[in-house]
C-alpha positions as CSV (number, residue, x, y, z in Angstrom):
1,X,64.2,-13.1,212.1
2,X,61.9,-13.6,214.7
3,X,63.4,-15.0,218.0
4,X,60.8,-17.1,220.0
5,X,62.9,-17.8,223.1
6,X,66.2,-16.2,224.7
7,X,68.3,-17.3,227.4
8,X,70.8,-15.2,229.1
9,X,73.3,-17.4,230.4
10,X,75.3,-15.3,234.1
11,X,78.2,-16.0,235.5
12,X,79.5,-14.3,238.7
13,X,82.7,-13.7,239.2
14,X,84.5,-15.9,241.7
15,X,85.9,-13.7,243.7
16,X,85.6,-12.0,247.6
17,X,82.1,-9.4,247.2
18,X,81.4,-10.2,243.7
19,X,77.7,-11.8,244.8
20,X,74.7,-9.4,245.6
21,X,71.2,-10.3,247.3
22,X,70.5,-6.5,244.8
23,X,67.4,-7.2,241.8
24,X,69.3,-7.6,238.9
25,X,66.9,-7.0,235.4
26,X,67.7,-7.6,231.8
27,X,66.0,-5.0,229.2
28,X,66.2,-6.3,225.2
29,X,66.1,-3.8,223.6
30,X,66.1,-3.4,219.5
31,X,67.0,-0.1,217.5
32,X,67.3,1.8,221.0
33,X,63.5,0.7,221.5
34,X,62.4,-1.2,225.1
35,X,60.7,-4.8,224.1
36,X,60.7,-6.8,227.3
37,X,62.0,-6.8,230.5
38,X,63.2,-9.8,232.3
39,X,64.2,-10.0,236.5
40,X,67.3,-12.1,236.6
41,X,66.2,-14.0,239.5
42,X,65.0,-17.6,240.4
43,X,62.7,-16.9,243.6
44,X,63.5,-20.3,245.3
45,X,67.8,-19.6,244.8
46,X,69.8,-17.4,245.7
47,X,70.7,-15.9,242.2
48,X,73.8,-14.0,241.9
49,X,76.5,-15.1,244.7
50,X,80.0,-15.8,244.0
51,X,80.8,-18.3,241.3
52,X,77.6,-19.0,239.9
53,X,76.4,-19.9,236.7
54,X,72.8,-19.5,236.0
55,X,70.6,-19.7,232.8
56,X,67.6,-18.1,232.3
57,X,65.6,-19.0,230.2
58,X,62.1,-16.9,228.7
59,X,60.4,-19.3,226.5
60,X,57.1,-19.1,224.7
61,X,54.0,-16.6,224.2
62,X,53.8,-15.9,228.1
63,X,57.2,-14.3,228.0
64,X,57.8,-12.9,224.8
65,X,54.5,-12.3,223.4
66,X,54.6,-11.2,219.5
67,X,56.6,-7.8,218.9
68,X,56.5,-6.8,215.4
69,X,59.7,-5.0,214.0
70,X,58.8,-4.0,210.2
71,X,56.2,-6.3,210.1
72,X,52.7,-4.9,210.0
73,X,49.8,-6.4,211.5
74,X,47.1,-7.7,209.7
75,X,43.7,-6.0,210.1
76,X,40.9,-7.4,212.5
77,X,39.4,-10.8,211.1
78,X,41.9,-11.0,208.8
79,X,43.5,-14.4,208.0
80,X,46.1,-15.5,206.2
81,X,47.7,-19.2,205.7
82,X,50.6,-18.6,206.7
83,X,50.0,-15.9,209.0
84,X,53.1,-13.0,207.9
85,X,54.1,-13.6,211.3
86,X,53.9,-16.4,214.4
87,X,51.7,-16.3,217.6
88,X,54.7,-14.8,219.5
89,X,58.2,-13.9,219.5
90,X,60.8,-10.9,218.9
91,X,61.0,-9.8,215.7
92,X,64.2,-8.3,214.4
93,X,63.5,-7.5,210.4
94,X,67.4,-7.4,209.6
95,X,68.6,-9.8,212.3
96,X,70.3,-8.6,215.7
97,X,73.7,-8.1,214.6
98,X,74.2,-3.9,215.3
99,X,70.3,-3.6,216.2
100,X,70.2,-5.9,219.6
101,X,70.8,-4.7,222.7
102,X,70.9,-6.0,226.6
103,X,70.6,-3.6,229.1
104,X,71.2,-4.8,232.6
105,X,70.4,-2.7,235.5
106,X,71.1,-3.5,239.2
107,X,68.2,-1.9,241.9
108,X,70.2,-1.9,244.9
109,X,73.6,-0.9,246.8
110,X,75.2,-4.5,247.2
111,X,77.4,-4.6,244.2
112,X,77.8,-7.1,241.8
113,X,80.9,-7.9,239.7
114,X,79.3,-10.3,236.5
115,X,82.5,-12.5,234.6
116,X,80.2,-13.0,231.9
117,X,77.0,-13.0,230.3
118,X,76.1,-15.6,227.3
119,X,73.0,-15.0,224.5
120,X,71.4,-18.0,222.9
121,X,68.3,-17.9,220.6
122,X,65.7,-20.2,219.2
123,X,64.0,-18.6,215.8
124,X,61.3,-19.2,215.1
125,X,60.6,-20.0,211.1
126,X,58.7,-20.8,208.7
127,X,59.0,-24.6,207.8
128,X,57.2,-26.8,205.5
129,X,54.9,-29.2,207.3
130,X,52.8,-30.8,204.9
131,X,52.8,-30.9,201.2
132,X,52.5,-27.2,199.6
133,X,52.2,-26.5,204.0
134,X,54.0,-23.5,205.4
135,X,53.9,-23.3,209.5
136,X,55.6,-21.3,212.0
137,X,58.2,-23.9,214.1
138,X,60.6,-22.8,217.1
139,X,63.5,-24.3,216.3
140,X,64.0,-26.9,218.9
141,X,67.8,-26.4,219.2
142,X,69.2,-23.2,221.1
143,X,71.9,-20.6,219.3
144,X,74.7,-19.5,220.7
145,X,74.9,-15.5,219.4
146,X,77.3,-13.9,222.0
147,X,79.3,-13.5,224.9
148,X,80.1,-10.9,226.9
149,X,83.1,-11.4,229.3
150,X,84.1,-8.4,230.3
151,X,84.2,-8.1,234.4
152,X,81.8,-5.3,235.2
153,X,80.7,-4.1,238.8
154,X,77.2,-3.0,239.1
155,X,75.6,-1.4,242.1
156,X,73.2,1.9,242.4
157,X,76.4,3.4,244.5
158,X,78.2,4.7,242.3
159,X,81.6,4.7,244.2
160,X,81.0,1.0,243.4
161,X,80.2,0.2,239.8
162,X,78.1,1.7,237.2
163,X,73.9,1.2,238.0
164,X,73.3,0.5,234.5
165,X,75.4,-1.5,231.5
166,X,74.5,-2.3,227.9
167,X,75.7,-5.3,225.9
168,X,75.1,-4.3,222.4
169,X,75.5,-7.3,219.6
């Protein structure tokens, strides 16, 4: 399975101090392994307050640039129609289920309590485009995969909430 854009869809709770002006990052993560980073964090909004809902979206080669899982690279000037693998995207050789994880991590004191957080996917597959034609295609449709809804306070004091949480799928 190779995924060729996520979105990580974050809900604040709505409730008094559950907003933070605190960096709030997302890690994926397969097989225990570090693959991207992402910063939770629209610089023209004010993210995380108090009953929001924000999606975030990382689409395309710029943001998830190809990560092979069990898929080895071909060798310099090597070509092969179909390529064994597209021109970007997260590869997860026996799909996500038990091998995916979401780390989030605040960087700052002002807690934040999430209600949720929501994974959708587009795969990107193999698809017949012509006759005896094989391409690589992002589907064009998002996924839903998972939610996570369990209230959780985050904040690097920890008399408030735990600085790190994983979501594992």
């Amino acid at each position: 399975m190779w995924i060729g854009s996520i979105r990580f869809r974050v809900k604040t709770k709505d409730s008094p101090h559950a907003g933070t002006d605190s960096l709030v990052t997302a890690k994926l993560k397969r097989d225990g392994h570090d693959i991207e980073e992402f910063a939770l964090d629209y610089p023209t909004e004010n993210d995380l307050q108090r009953g929001a809902v924000r999606n975030y979206d990382y689409i395309g080669p710029t943001k998830l640039p190809r990560n092979n899982d069990k898929t080895p690279e071909l060798p310099f000037g090597i070509v092969k129609t179909p390529m064994p693998y597209p021109e970007y995207g997260v590869e997860f050789s026996h799909g996500i289920q038990g091998h995916f994880t979401l780390r989030l991590e605040i960087h700052n004191d002002d807690a934040w309590t999430r209600d949720s957080v929501e994974l959708f996917v587009r795969e990107i597959r193999l698809k017949s485009s012509g006759i005896d034609t094989l391409e690589w295609i992002e589907d064009s449709d998002w996924t839903a995969v998972a939610v996570w809804n369990r209230d959780v306070t985050m904040s690097t004091d920890s008399s408030e909430g735990l600085s790190l949480w994983d979501l594992t799928f």
